[in-house]
C-alpha positions, 0 to 999 in steps of 0.5 A: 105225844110225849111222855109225861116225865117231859112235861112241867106244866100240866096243863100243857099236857092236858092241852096236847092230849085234847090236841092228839085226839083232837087230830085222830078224831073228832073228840071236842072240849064237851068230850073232854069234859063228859069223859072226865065227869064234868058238866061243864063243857068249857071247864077243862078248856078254861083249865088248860087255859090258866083260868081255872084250876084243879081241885085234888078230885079233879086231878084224879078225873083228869087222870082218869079222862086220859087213862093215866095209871101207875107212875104217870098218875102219881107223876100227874098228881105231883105235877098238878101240885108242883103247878098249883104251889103257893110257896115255894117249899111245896113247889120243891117238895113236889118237883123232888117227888116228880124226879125221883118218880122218873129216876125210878123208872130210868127217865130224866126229868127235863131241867131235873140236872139243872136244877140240882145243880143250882139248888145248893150252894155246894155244888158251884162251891166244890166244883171250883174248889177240886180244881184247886186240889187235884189228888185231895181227898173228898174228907180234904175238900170237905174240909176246907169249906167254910159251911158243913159238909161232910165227904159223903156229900162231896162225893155225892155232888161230884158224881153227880157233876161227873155224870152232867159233864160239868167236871171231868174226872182225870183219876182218883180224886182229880178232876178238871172243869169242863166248859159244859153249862147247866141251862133249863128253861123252864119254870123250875130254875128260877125256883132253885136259883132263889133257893141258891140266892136264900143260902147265899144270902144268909152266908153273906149275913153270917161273914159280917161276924165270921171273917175279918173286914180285910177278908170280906167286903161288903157295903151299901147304899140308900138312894131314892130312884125312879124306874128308868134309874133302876133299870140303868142301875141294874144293866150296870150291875150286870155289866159289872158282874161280867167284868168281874168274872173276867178278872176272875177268869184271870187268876193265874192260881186260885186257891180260894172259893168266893162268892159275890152276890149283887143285890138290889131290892126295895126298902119301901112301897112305890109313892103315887105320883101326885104324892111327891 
């Protein structure tokens, strides 16, 4: 079975450690239950099947039905509660106390990297940026952000890409991109890109006041569509993101960090037919 740092759903661990006994003896559902204090035989069945869930009680039952101790119990707990969050401010407060959990003891947390990366908008922003400005001092690149920074915050993000191979350090203070990409595919990433797309957004708002029209471009249409439009518009949009980042990758000297959010959302409550 692996380690628990390994997992981001508890109840797939649950499931697998009914499965690894399952496997070795004839432990059933009933056991499970008996084990961890319930009357209910099918209660943890239900649980790993996503139709119930664990009260704070119960995740110490759990725990104890699998003999979970020292980090992996508060590991557990903080994965129930990562799990069962309701916004998603509890959700990252609780993945943050699962990495540094597995930090402590020396173990990676799966998509931990990638989510760090995607979590602020710094990272993307320097990584582009020191490649613009071989030699520069952290205290220069922090500089020229247009969002605070402070060098200690430059150096700590670029460390950190150093170490997930996202950028190459050459010599002091130059570094070159690599073509490594950051990808998870858990449940964690949407949340870091929706904390990434926040930070963007209010950054977006802010440039309407900040930069000249010349500097910015940023416009929008109202239209009504149906759900086929919508779906059309949006391979669009991802056609024209691609193209876009192709013309990018052409500059023949970058000497500035941009940012282009694409951005397509409701503005009302979809009309029943019939009504229309």
């Amino acid at each position: 079975m692996k380690p628990i740092t390994e997992y981001q759903d508890y109840r797939c661990y649950m499931q697998d450690f009914y499965d690894e006994r399952k496997r070795t003896s004839s432990f059933t559902w009933r056991e499970y239950a008996r084990l961890a204090g319930f009357t209910s035989p099918t209660y943890l069945k239900l649980v790993c099947e996503n139709k119930s869930s664990l009260s704070e009680l119960g995740v110490e039952k759990v725990a104890a039905a699998m003999s979970l101790g020292g980090f992996e119990l508060v590991y557990f707990r903080y994965l129930v509660r990562f799990n069962q969050a309701k916004d998603d401010e509890t959700k990252k407060s609780a993945f943050a106390s699962m990495r540094n959990i597995a930090e402590a003891n020396k173990i990676r947390v799966v998509d931990g990297d990638a989510f760090s990366y995607f979590e602020s908008w710094k990272n993307p922003v320097l990584r582009e940026l020191v490649a613009m400005m071989p030699g520069a001092t952290p205290e220069a690149v922090a500089a020229m952000c247009w969002q605070p920074v402070t060098a200690d915050e430059v150096r700590s993000s670029l460390n950190f890409m150093v170490r997930v191979g996202i950028l190459q350090q050459q010599s002091e203070n130059v570094y070159v991109q690599t073509d490594k990409a950051l990808i998870g595919q858990s449940e964690v990433m949407p949340l870091a890109v929706r904390s990434m797309h926040r930070e963007m957004a209010g950054f977006a708002q802010k440039s309407i006041d900040e930069f000249d029209p010349k500097d910015r471009n940023i416009t929008g249409v109202t239209m009504g569509v149906d759900r086929d439009a919508y779906e059309q518009i949006v391979r669009e949009l991802e056609a024209c993101r691609r193209k876009i980042v192709a013309i990018a990758n052409m500059s023949k000297k970058p000497n500035q960090v941009y940012r282009l959010n694409l951005q397509m959302f409701p503005l009302s409550k979809e009309v029943p037919e019939g009504d229309h």
